[in-house]
C-alpha positions as CSV (number, residue, x, y, z in Angstrom):
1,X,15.6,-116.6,6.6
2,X,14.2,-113.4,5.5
3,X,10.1,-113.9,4.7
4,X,7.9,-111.0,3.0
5,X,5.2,-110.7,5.8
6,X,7.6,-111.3,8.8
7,X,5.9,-109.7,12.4
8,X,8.3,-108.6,15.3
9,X,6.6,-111.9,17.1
10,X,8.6,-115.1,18.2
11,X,8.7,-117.3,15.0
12,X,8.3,-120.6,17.2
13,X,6.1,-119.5,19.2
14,X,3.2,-118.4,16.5
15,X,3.9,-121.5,14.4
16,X,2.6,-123.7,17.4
17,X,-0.2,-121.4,18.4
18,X,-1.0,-121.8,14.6
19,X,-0.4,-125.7,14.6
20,X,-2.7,-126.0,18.1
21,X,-5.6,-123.5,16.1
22,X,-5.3,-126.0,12.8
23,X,-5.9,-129.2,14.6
24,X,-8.8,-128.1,15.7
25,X,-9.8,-126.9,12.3
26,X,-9.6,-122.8,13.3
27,X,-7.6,-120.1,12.3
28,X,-6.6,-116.4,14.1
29,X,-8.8,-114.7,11.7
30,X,-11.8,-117.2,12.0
31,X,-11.1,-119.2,9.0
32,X,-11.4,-122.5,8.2
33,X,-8.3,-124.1,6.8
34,X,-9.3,-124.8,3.1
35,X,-11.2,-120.7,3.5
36,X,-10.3,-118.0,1.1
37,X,-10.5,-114.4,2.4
38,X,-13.2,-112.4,1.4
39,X,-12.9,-111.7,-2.5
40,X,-14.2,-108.8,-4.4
41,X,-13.1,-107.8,-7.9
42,X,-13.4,-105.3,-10.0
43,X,-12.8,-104.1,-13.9
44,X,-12.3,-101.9,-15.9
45,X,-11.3,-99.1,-13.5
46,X,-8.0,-97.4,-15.4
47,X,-9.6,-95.6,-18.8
48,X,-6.3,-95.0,-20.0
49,X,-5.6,-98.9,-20.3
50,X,-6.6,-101.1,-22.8
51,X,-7.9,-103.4,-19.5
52,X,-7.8,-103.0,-16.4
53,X,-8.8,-104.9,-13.1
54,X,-8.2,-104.2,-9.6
55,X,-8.6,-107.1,-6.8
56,X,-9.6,-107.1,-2.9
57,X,-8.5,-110.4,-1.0
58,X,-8.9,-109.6,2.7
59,X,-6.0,-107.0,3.4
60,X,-4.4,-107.8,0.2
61,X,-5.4,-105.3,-2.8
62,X,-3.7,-105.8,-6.7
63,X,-3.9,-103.6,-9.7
64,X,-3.3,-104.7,-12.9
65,X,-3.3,-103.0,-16.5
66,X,-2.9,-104.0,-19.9
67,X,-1.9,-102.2,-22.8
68,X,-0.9,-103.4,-26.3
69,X,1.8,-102.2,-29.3
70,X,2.9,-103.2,-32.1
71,X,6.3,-105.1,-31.6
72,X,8.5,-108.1,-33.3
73,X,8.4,-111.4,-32.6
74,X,10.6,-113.8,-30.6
75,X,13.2,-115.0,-32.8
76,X,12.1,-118.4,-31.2
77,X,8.1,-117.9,-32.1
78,X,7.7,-115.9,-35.1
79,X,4.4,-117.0,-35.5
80,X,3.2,-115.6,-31.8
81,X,2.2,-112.7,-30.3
82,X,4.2,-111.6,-27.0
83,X,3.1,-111.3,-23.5
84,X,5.4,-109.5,-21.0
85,X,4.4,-109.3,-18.1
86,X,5.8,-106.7,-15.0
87,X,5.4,-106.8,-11.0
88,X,6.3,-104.0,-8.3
89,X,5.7,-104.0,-4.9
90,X,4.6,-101.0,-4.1
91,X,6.4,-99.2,-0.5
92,X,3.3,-98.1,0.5
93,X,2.1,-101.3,0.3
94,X,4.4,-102.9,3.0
95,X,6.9,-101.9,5.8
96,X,8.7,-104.7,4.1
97,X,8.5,-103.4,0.8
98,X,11.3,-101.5,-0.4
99,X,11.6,-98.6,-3.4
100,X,14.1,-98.9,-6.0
101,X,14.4,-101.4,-8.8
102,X,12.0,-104.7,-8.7
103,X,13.9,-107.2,-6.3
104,X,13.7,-110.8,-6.4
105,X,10.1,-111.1,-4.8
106,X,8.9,-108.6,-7.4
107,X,10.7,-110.2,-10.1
108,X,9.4,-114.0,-8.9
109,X,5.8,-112.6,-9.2
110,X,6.0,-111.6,-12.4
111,X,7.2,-115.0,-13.4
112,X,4.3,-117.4,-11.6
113,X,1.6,-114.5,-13.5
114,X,3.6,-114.8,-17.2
115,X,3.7,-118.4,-16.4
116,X,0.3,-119.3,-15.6
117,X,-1.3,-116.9,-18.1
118,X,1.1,-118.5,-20.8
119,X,1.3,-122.2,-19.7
120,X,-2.3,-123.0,-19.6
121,X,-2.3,-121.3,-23.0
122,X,-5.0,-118.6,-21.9
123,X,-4.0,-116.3,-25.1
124,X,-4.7,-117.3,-28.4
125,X,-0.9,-116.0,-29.7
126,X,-1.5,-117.5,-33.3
127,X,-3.8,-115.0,-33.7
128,X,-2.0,-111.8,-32.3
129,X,0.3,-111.7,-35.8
130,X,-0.3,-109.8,-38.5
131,X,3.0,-110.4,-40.6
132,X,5.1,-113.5,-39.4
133,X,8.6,-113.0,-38.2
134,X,8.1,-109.4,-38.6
135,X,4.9,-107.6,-36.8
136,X,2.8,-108.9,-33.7
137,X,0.6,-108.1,-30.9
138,X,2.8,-107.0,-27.8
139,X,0.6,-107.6,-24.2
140,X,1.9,-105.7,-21.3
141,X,0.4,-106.7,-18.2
142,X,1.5,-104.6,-15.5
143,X,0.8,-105.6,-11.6
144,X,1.2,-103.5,-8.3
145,X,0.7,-105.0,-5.4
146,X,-1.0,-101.7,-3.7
147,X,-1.7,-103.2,-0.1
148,X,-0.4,-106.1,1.6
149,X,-1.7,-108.9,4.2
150,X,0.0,-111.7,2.9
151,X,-0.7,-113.7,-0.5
152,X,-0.4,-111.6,-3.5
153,X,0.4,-114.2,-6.2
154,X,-3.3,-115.5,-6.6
155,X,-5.4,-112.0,-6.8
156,X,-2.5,-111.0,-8.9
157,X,-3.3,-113.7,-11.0
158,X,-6.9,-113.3,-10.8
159,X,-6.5,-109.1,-11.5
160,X,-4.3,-109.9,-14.6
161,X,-6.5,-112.3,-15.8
162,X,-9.6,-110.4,-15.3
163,X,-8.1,-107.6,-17.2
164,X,-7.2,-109.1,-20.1
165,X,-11.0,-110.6,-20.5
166,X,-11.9,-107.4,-20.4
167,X,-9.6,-105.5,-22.7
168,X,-10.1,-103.6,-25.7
169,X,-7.9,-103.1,-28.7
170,X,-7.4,-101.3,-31.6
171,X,-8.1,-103.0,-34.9
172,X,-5.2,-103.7,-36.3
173,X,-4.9,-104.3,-40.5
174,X,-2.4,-105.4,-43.3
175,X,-2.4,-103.1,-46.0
176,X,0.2,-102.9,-49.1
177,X,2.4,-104.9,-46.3
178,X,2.0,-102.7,-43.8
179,X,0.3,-102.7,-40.5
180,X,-2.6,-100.2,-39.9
181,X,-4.1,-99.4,-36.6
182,X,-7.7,-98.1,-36.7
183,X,-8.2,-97.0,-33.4
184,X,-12.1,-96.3,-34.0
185,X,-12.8,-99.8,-33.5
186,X,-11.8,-101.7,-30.9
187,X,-12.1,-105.5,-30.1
188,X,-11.5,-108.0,-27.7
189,X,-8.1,-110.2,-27.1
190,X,-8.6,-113.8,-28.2
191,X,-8.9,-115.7,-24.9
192,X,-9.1,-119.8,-24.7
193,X,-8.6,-120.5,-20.8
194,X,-9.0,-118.1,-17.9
195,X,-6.2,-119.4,-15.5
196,X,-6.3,-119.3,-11.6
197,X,-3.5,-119.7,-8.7
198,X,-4.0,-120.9,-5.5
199,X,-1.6,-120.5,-2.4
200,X,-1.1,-123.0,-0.2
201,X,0.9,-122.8,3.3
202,X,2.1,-125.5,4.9
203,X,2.8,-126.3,9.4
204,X,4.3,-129.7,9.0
205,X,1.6,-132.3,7.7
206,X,-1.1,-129.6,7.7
207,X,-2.1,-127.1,5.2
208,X,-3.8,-123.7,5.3
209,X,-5.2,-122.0,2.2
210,X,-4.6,-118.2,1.1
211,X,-2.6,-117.5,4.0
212,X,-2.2,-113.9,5.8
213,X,1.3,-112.2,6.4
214,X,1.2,-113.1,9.6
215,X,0.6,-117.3,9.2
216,X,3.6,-116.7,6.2
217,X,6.1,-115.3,9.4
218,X,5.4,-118.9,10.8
219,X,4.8,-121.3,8.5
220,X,7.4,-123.8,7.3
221,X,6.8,-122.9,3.7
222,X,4.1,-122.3,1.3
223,X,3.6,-123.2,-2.9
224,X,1.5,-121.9,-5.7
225,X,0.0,-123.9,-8.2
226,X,-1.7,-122.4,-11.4
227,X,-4.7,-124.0,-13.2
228,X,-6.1,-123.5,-16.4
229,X,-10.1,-124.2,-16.8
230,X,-9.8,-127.6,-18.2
231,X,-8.5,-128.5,-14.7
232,X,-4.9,-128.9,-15.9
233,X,-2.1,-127.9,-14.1
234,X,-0.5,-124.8,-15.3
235,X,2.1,-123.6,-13.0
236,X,3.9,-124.5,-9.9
237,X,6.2,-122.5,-7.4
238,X,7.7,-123.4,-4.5
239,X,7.9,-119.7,-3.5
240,X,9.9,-120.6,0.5
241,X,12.1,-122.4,1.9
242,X,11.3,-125.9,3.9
243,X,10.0,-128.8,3.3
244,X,6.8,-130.7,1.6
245,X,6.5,-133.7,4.1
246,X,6.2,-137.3,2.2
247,X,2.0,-137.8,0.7
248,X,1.2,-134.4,1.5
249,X,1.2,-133.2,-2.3
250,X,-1.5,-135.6,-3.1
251,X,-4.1,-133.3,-0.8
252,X,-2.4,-129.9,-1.7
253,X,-3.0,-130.5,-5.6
254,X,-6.9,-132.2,-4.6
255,X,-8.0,-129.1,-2.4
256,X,-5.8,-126.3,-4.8
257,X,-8.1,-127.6,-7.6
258,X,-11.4,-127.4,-5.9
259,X,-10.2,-123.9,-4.9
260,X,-9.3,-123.2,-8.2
261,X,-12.8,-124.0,-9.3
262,X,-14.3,-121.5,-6.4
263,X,-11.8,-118.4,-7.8
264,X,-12.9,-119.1,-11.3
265,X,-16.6,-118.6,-10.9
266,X,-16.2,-115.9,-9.2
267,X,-13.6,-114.5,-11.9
268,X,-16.3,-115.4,-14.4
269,X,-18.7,-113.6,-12.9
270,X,-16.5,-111.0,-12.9
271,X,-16.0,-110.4,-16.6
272,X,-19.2,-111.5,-17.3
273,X,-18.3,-114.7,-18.8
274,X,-21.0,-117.1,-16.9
275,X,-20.8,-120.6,-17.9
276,X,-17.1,-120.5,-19.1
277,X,-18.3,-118.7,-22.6
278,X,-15.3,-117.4,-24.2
């Protein structure tokens, strides 16, 4: 089974020396199971962007940008702005990153950020149309994984996120049915939620959070579940292979929400929302 993250070392043989560190509460980097990486983010660092955010976690850096357009509805939501959101996995990045079109991996990225920023509703759409069933608000949110040590799904999540709280827009009016941009003044997108992931891998019964590319070359799978700040569950993916052994989803989704609650006072501090003030 081909894994992103896979080291020339004997599979079986690092998933015990990983089982033997977890029961004894350790990790090879020092970590304790439940332990995030050191974090650090940043905003605001592309000025041709409309938003922009870039994320540390450990060995693992993301990029994001947003930029907005005028555009047409979904024939399905006429009364909605769009988001759409795009993933590449930069070569540089990864000996096991490839150039050419976005692959699967890229492609499945994509979908758990669009999903988690759209499922826990962080974007007040509603209010991203100017003339129903005709002219919208179109988000782009653009992600490139720049440097890899395993687990890019949650500071991509936490990158896009962060950029969109940040970004500025044109005005946008209706005049003689017609929209008109006044790019003089700019203001912010309407944002309700500011969603989190959190990666999980699994060695049998045991669970380790956020983990690097070397723990993903060895553990029996791994899952990413997305929260919105209300503590509801926003997303889920099941992003390897394996399996989730019987009553160990009832601690995954306990310690992926109390992790949850970590990334998101740190991503409010980030974008200067303290207290959860939209």
């Amino acid at each position: 089974m081909y894994r992103i993250g896979a080291k020339p070392y004997p599979t079986k043989i690092m998933h015990d020396k990983l089982y033997e560190l977890i029961l004894r509460g350790e990790r090879l980097d020092g970590r304790g199971p439940y332990q995030y990486r050191p974090l650090e983010i940043k905003t605001s660092i592309i000025e041709k962007t409309d938003g922009s955010a870039m994320v540390n976690l450990g060995g693992t850096k993301i990029i994001a940008g947003v930029k907005t357009a005028l555009g047409q509805p979904y024939p399905d939501t006429p009364d909605q702005g769009n988001i759409v959101v795009n993933a590449e996995l930069l070569p540089l990045a990864s000996s096991f990153f490839e150039p050419g079109p976005p692959d699967e991996k890229a492609i499945e990225l994509a979908r758990v950020v669009d999903r988690c920023i759209r499922e826990s509703k962080m974007l007040e759409l509603d209010k991203l149309v100017y003339i129903p069933g005709r002219s919208v608000l179109v988000v782009y949110i653009d992600v490139y994984v720049l440097d890899y040590d395993g687990n890019y799904f949650d500071p991509s999540v936490l990158a896009s996120v962060a950029a969109l709280a940040t970004s500025k827009i044109p005005l946008y009016e209706v005049k003689d049915g017609e929209v008109i941009m006044n790019p003089e003044i700019r203001s912010s997108l309407p944002i309700r939620r500011f969603p989190v992931s959190v990666t999980i891998g699994l060695l049998g019964d045991k669970i380790l959070v956020d983990p690097t590319s070397l723990e993903e070359s060895a553990i029996d799978t791994s899952i990413v579940l997305g929260w919105s700040d209300d503590d509801e569950m926003a997303a889920i993916q099941k992003n390897l292979q394996g399996l989730i052994q019987f009553g160990v989803m009832d601690e995954i989704i306990n310690v992926s929400k109390e992790k949850a609650g970590e990334l998101r006072t740190r991503l409010m501090e980030a974008v200067g929302r303290v207290g959860g003030t939209p």
